[in-house]
N, CA, C and O atoms as CSV, one atom per row, in Angstrom:
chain,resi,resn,atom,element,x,y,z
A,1,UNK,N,N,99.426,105.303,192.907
A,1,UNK,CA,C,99.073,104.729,191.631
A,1,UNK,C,C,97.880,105.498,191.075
A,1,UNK,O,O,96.862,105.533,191.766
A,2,UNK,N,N,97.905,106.175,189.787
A,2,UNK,CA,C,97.175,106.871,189.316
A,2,UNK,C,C,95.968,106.194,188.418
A,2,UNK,O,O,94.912,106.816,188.304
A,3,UNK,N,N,96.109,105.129,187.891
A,3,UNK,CA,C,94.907,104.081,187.295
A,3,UNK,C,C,95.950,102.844,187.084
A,3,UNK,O,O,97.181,102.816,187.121
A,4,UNK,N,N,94.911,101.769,186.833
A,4,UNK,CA,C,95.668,100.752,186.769
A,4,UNK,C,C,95.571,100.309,184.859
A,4,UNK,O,O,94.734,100.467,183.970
A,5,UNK,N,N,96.802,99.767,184.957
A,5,UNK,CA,C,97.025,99.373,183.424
A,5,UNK,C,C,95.722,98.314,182.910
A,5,UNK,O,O,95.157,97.697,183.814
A,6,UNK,N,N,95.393,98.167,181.934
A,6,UNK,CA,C,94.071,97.430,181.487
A,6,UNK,C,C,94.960,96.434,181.062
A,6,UNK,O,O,94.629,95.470,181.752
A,7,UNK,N,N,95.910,96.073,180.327
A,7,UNK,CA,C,96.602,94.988,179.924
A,7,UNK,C,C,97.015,94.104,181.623
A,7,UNK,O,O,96.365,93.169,182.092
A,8,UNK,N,N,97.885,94.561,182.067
A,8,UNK,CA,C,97.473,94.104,183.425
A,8,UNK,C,C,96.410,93.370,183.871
A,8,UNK,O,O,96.258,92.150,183.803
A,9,UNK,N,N,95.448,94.471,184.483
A,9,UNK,CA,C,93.817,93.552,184.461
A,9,UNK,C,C,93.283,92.325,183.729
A,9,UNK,O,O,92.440,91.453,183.943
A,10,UNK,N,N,94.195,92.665,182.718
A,10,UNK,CA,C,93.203,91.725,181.380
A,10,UNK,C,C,94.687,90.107,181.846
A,10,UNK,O,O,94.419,88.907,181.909
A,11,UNK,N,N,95.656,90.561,182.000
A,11,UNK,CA,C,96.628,89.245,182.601
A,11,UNK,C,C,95.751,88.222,183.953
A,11,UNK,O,O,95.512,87.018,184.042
A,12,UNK,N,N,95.449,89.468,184.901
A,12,UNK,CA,C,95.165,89.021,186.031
A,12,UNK,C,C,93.450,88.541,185.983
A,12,UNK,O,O,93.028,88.354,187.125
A,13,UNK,N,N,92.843,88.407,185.350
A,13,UNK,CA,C,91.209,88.380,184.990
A,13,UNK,C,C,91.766,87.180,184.093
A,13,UNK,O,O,91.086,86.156,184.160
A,14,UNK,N,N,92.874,87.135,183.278
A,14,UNK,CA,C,92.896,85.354,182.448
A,14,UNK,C,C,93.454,84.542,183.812
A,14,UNK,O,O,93.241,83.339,183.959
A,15,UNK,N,N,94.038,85.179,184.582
A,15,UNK,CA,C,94.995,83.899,185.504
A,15,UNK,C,C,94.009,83.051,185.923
A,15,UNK,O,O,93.957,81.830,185.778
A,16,UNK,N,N,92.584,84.392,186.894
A,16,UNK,CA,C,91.736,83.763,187.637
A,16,UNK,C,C,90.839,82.701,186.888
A,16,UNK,O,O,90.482,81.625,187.367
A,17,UNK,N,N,90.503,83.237,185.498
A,17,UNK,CA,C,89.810,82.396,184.421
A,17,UNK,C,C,90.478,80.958,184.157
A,17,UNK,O,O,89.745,80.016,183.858
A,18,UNK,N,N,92.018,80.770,184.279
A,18,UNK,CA,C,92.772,79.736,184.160
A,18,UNK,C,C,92.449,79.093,185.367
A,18,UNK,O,O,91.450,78.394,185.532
A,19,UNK,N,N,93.292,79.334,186.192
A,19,UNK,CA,C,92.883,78.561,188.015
A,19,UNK,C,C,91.358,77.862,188.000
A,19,UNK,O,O,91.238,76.787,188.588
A,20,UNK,N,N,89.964,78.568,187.209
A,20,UNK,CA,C,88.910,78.498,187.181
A,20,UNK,C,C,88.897,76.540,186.412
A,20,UNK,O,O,88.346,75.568,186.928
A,21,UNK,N,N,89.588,76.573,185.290
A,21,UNK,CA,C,89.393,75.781,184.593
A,21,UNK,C,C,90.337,74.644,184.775
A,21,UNK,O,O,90.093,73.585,184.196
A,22,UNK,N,N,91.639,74.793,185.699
A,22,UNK,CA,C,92.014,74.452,186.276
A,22,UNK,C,C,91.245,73.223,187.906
A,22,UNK,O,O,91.419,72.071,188.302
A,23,UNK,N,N,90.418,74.425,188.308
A,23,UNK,CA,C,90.021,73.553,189.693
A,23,UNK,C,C,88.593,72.818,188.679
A,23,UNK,O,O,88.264,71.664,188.954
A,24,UNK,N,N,87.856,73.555,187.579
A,24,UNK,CA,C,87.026,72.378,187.056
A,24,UNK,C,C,87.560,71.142,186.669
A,24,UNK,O,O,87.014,70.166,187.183
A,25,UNK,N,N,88.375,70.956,185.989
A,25,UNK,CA,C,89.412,69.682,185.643
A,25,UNK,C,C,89.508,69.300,187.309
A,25,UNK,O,O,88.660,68.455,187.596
A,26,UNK,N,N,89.915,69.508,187.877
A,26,UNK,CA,C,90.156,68.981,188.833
A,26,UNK,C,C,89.237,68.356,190.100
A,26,UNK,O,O,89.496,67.493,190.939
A,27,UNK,N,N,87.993,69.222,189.846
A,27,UNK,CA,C,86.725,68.190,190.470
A,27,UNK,C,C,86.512,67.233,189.537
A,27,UNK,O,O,86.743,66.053,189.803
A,28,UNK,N,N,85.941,67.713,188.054
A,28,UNK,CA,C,84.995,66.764,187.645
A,28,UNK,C,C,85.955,65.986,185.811
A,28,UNK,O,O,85.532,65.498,184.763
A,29,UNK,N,N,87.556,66.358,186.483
A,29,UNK,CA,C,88.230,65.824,185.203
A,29,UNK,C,C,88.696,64.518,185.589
A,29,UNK,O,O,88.411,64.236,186.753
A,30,UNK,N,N,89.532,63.363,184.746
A,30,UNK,CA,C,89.905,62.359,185.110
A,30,UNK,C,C,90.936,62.190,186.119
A,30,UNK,O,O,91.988,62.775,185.862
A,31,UNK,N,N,90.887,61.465,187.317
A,31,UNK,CA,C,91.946,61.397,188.869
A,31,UNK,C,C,93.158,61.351,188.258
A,31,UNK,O,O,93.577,60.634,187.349
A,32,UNK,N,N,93.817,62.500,189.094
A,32,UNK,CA,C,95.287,62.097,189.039
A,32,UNK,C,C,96.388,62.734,187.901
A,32,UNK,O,O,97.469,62.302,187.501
A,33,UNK,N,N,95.484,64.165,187.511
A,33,UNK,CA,C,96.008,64.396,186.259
A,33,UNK,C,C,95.924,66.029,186.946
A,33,UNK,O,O,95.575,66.931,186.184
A,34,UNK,N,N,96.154,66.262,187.962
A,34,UNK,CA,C,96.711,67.173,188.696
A,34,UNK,C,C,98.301,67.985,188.815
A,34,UNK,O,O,98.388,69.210,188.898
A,35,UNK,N,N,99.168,67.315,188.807
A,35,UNK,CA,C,100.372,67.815,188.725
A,35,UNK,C,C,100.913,68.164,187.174
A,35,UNK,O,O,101.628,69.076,186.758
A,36,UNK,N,N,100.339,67.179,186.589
A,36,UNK,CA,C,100.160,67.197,185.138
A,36,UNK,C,C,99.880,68.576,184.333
A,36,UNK,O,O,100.629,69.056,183.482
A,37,UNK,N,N,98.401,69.219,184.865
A,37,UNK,CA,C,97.938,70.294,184.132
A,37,UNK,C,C,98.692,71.159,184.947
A,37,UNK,O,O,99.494,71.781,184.250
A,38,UNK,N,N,98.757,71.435,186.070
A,38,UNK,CA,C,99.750,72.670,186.561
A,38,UNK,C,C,100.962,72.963,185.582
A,38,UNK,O,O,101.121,74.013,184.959
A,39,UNK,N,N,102.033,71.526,185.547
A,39,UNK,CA,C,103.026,71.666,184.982
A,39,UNK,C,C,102.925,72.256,183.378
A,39,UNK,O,O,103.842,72.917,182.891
A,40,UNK,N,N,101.525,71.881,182.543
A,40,UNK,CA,C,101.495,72.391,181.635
A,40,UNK,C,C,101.321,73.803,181.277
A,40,UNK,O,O,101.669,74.401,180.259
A,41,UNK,N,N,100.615,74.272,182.487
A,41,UNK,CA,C,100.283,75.669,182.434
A,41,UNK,C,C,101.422,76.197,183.028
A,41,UNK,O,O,101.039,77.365,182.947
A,42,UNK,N,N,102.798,76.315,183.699
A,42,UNK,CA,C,103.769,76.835,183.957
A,42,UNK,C,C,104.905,76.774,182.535
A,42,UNK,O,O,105.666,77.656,182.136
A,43,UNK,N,N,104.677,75.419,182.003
A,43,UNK,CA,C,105.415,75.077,180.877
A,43,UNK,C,C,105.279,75.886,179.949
A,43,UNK,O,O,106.230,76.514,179.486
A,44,UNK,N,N,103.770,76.023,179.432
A,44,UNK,CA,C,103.347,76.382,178.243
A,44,UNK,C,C,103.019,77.948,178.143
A,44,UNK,O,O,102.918,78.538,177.067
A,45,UNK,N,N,102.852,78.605,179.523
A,45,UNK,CA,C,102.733,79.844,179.376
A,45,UNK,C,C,104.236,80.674,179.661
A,45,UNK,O,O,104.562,81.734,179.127
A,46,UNK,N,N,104.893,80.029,180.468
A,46,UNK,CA,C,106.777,80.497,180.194
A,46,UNK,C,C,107.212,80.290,178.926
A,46,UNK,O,O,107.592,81.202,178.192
A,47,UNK,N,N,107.181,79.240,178.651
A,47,UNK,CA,C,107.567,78.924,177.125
A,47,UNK,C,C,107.418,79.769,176.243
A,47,UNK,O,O,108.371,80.281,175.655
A,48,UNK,N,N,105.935,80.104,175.965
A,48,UNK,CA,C,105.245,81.434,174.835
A,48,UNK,C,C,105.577,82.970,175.417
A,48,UNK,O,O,105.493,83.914,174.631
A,49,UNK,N,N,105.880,83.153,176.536
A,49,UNK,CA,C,105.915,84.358,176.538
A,49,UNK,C,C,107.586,85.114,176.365
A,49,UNK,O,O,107.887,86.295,176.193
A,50,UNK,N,N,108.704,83.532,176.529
A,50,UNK,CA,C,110.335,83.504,176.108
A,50,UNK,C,C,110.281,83.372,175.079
A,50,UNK,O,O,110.716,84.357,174.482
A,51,UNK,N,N,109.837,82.353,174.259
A,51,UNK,CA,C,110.107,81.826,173.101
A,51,UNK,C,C,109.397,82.620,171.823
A,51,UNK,O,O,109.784,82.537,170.657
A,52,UNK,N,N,108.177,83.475,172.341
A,52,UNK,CA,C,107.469,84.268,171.056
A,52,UNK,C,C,108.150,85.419,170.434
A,52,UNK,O,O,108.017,85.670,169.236
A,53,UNK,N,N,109.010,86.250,171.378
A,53,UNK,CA,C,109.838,87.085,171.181
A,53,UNK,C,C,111.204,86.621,170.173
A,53,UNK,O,O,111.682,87.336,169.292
A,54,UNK,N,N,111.532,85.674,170.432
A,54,UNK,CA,C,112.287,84.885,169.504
A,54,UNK,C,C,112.079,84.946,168.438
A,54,UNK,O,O,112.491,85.764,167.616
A,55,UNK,N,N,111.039,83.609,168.246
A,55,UNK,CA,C,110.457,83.240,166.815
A,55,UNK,C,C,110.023,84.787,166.242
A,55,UNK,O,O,110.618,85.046,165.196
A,56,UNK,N,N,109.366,85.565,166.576
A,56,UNK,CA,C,109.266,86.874,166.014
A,56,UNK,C,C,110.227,87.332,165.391
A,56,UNK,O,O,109.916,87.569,164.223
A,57,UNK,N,N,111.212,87.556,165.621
A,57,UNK,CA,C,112.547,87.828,165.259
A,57,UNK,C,C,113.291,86.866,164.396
A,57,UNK,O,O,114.240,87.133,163.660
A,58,UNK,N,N,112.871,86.006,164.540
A,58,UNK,CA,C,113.524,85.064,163.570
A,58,UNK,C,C,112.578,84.863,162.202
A,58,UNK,O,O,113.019,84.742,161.059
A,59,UNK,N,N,111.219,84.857,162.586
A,59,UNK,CA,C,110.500,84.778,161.322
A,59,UNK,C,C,110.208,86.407,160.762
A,59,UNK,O,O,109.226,86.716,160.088
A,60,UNK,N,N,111.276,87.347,161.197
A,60,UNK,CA,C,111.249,88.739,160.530
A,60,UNK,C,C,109.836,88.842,160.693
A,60,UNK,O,O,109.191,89.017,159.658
A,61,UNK,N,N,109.284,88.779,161.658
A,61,UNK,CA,C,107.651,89.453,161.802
A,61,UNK,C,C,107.534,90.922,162.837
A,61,UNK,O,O,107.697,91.081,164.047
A,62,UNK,N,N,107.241,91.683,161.929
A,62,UNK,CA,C,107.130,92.943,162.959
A,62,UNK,C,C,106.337,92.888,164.240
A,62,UNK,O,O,105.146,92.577,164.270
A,63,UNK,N,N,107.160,93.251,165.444
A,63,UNK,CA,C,106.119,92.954,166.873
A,63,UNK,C,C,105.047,93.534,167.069
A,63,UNK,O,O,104.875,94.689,166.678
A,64,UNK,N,N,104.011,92.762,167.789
A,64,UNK,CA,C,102.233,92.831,167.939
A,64,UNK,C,C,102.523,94.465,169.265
A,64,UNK,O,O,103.483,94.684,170.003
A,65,UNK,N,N,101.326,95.220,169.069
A,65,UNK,CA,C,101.060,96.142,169.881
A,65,UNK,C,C,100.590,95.312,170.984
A,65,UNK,O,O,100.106,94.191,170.827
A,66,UNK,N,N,100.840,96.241,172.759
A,66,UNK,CA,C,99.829,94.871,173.358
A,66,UNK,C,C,98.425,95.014,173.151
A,66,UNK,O,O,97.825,95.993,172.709
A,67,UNK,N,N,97.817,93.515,173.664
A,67,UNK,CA,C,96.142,93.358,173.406
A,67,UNK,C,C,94.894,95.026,173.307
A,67,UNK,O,O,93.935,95.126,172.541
A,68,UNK,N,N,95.496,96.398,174.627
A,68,UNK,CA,C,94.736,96.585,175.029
A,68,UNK,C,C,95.346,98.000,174.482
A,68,UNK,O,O,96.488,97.768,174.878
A,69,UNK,N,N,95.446,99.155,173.937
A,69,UNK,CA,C,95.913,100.256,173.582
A,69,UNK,C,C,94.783,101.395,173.452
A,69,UNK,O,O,93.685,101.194,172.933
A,70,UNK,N,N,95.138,102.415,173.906
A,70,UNK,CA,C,94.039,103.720,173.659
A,70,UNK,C,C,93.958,104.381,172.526
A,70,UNK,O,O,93.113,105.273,172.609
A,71,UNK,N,N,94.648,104.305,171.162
A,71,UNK,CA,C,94.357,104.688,170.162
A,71,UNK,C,C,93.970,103.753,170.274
A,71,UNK,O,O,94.708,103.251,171.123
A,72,UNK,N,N,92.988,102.779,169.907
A,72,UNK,CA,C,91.409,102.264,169.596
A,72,UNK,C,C,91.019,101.742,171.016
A,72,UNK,O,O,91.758,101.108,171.770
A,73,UNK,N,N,89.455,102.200,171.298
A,73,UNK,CA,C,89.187,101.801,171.941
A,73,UNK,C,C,88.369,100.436,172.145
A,73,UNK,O,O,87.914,99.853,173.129
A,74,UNK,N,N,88.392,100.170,170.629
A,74,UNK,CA,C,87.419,98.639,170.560
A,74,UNK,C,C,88.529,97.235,171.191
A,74,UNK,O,O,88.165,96.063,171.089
A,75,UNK,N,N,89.577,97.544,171.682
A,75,UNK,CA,C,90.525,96.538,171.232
A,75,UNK,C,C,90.248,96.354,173.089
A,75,UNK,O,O,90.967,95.503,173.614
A,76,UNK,N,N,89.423,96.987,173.871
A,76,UNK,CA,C,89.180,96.261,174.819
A,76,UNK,C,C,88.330,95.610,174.822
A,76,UNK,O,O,88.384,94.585,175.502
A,77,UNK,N,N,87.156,95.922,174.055
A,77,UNK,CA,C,85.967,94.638,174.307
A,77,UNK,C,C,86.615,93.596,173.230
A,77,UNK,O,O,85.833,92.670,173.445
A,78,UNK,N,N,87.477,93.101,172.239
A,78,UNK,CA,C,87.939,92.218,172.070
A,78,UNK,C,C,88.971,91.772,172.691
A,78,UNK,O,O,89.530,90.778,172.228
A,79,UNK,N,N,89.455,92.370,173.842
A,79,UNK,CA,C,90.572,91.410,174.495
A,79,UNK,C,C,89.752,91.043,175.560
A,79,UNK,O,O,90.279,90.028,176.014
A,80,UNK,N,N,88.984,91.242,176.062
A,80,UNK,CA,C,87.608,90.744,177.193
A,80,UNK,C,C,87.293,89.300,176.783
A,80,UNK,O,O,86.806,88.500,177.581
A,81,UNK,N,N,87.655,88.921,175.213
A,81,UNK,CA,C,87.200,88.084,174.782
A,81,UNK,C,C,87.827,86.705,175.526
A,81,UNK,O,O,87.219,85.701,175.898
A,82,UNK,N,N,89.494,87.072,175.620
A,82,UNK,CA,C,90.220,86.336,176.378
A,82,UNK,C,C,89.684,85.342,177.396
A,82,UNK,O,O,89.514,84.128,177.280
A,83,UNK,N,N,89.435,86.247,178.533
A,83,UNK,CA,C,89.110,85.550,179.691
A,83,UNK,C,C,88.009,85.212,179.626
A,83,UNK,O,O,87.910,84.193,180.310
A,84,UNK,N,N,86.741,85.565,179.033
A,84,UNK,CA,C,85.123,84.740,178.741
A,84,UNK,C,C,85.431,83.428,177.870
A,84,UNK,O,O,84.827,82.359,177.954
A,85,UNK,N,N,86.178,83.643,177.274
A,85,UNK,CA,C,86.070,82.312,176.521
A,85,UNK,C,C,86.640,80.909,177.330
A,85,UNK,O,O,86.460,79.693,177.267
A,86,UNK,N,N,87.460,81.901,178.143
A,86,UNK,CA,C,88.439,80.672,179.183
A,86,UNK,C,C,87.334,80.043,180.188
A,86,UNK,O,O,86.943,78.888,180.357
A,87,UNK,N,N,87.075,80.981,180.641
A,87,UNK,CA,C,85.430,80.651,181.493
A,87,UNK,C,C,84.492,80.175,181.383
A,87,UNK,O,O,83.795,79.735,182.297
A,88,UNK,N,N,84.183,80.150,179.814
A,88,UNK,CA,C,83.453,78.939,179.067
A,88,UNK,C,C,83.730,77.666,178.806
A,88,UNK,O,O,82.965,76.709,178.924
A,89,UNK,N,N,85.191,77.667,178.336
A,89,UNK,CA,C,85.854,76.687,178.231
A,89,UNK,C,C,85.351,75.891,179.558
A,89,UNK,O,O,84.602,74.917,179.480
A,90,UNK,N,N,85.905,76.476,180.934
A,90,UNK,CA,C,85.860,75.567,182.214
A,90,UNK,C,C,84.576,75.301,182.257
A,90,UNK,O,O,84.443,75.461,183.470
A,91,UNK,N,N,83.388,74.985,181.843
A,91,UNK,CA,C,82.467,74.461,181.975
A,91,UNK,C,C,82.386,73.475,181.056
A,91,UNK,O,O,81.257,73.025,180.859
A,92,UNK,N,N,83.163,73.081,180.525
A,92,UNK,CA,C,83.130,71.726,179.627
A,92,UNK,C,C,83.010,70.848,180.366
A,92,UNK,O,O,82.090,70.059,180.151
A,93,UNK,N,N,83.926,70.633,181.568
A,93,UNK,CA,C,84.229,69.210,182.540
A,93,UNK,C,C,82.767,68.847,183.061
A,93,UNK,O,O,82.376,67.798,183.572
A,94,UNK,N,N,82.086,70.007,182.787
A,94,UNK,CA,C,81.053,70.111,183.952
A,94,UNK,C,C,79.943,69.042,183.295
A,94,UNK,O,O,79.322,68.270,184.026
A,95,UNK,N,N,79.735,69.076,181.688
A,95,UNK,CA,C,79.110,68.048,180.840
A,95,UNK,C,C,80.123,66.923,180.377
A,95,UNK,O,O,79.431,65.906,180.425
A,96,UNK,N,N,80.646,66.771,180.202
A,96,UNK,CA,C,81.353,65.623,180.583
A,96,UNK,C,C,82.646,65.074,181.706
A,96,UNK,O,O,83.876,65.061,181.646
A,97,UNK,N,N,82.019,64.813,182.330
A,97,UNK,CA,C,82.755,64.159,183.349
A,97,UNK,C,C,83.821,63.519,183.298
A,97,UNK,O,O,83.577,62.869,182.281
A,98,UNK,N,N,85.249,63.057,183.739
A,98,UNK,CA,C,85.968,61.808,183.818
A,98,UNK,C,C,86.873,61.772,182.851
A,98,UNK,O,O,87.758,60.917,182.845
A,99,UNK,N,N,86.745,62.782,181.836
A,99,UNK,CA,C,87.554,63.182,180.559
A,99,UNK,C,C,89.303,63.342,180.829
A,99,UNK,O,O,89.867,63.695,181.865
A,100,UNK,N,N,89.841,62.991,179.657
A,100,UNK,CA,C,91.309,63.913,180.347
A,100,UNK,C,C,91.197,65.217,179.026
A,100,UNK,O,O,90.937,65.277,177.824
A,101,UNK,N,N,91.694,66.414,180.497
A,101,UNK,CA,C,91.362,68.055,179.257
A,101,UNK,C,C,92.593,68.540,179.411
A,101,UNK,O,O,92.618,69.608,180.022
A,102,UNK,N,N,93.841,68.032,178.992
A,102,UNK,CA,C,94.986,68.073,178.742
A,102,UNK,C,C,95.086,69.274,177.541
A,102,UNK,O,O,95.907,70.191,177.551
A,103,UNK,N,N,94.133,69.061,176.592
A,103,UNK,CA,C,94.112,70.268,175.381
A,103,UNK,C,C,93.605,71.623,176.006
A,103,UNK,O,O,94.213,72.684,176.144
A,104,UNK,N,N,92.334,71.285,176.338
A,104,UNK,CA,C,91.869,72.342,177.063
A,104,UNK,C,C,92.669,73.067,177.826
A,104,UNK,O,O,92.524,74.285,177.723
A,105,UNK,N,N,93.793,72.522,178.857
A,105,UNK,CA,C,94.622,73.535,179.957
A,105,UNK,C,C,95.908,73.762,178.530
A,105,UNK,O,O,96.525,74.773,178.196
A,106,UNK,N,N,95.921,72.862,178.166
A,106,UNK,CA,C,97.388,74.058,176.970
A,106,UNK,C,C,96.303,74.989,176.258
A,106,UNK,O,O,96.347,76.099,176.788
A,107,UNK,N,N,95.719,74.954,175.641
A,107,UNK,CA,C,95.051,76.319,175.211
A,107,UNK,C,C,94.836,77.618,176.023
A,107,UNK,O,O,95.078,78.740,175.579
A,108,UNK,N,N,94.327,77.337,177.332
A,108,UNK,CA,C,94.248,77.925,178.050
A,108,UNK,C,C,95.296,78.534,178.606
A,108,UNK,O,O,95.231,79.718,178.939
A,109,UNK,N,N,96.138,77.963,178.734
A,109,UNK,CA,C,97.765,78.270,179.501
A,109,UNK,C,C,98.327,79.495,178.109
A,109,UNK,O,O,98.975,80.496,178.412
A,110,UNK,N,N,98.010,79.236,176.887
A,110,UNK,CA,C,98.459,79.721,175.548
A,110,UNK,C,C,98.205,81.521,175.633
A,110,UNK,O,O,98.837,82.577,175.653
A,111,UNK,N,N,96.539,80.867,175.670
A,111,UNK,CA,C,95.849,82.323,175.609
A,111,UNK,C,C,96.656,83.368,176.976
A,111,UNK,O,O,97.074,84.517,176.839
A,112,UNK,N,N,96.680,82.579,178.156
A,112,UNK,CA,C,97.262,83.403,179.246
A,112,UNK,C,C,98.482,83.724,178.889
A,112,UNK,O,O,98.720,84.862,179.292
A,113,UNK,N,N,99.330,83.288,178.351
A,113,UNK,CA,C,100.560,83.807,178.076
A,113,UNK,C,C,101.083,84.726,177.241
A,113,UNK,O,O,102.097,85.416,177.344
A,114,UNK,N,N,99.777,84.601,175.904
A,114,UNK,CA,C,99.240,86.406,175.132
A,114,UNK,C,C,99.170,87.764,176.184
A,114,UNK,O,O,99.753,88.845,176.103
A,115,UNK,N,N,98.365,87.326,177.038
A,115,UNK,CA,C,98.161,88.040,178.097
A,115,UNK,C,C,99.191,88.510,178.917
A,115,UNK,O,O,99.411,89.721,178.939
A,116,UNK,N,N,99.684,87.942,179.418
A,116,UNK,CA,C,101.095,88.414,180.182
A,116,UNK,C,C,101.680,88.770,179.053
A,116,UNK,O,O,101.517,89.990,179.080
A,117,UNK,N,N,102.376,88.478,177.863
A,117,UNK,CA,C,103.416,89.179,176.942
A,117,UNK,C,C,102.677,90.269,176.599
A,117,UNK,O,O,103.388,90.970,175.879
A,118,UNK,N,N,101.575,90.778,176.759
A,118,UNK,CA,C,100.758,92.373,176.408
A,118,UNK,C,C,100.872,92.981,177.669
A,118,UNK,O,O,100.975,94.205,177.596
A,119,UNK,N,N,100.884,92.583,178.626
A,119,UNK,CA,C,101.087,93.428,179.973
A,119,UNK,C,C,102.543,93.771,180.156
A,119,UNK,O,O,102.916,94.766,180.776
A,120,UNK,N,N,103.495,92.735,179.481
A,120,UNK,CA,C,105.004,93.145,179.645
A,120,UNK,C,C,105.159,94.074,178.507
A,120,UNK,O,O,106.061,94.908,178.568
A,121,UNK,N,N,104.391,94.027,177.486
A,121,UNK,CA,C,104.778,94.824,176.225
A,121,UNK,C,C,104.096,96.524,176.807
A,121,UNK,O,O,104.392,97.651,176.412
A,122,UNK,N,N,103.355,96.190,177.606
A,122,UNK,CA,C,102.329,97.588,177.860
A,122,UNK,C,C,103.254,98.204,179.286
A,122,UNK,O,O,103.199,99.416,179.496
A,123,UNK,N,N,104.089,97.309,180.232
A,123,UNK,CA,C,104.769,98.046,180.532
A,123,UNK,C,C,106.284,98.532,180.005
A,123,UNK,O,O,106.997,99.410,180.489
A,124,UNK,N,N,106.493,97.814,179.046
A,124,UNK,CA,C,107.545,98.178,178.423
A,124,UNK,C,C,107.694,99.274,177.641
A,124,UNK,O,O,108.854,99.546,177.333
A,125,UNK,N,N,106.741,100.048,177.197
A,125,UNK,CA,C,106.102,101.284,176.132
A,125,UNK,C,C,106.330,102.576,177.367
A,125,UNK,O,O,106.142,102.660,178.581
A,126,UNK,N,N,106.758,103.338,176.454
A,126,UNK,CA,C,107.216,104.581,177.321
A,126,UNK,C,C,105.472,105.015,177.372
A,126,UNK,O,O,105.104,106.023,177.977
């Protein structure tokens, strides 16, 4: 392997950022809402990364480059943005306690699934 893909990285750097906000919900979120957010984040990030390719095509929208490309190089410190924000996010539970963050893990699950459809789009590019 000669370098590793940055779209890639940038998939695998949101997963850990997800799992992150994931196990915060899960210490300090409301009991029992465990199987719950998993299922949403399998739901919601399969869903967007089948279903966006679709709707694209159906709403005649020309397809997105992925997140991370070398003709510009700024488009990595804005896809960095991804996973910091997810990481921020998981410190919400941390000020309020006992909450249910049901929104919080679909957003999160959302953004990750940008992520993976730019790593499939970045290996899909000759």
């Amino acid at each position: 392997m000669k370098r590793f893909e940055p779209n890639l990285l940038l998939a695998v750097s949101t997963a850990c950022a997800l799992v992150l906000v994931l196990l915060t919900i899960h210490v300090f979120g409301a009991p029992g809402q465990d199987l719950r957010n998993i299922l949403l984040v399998v739901i919601c990030t399969g869903g967007f990364v089948l279903l966006n390719p679709v709707l694209l095509r159906l709403m005649k929208i020309t397809p997105r480059p992925p997140l991370i490309h070398a003709d510009s190089p700024a488009t990595l410190f804005w896809a960095a943005l991804f996973p910091a924000a997810i990481i921020l996010a998981a410190t919400i539970p941390l000020f309020w306690p006992g909450q249910d963050y049901g929104l919080l893990v679909l957003v999160a699950a959302i953004w990750f699934g940008a992520t993976v459809e730019s790593a499939l789009k970045a290996r899909a590019r000759p």
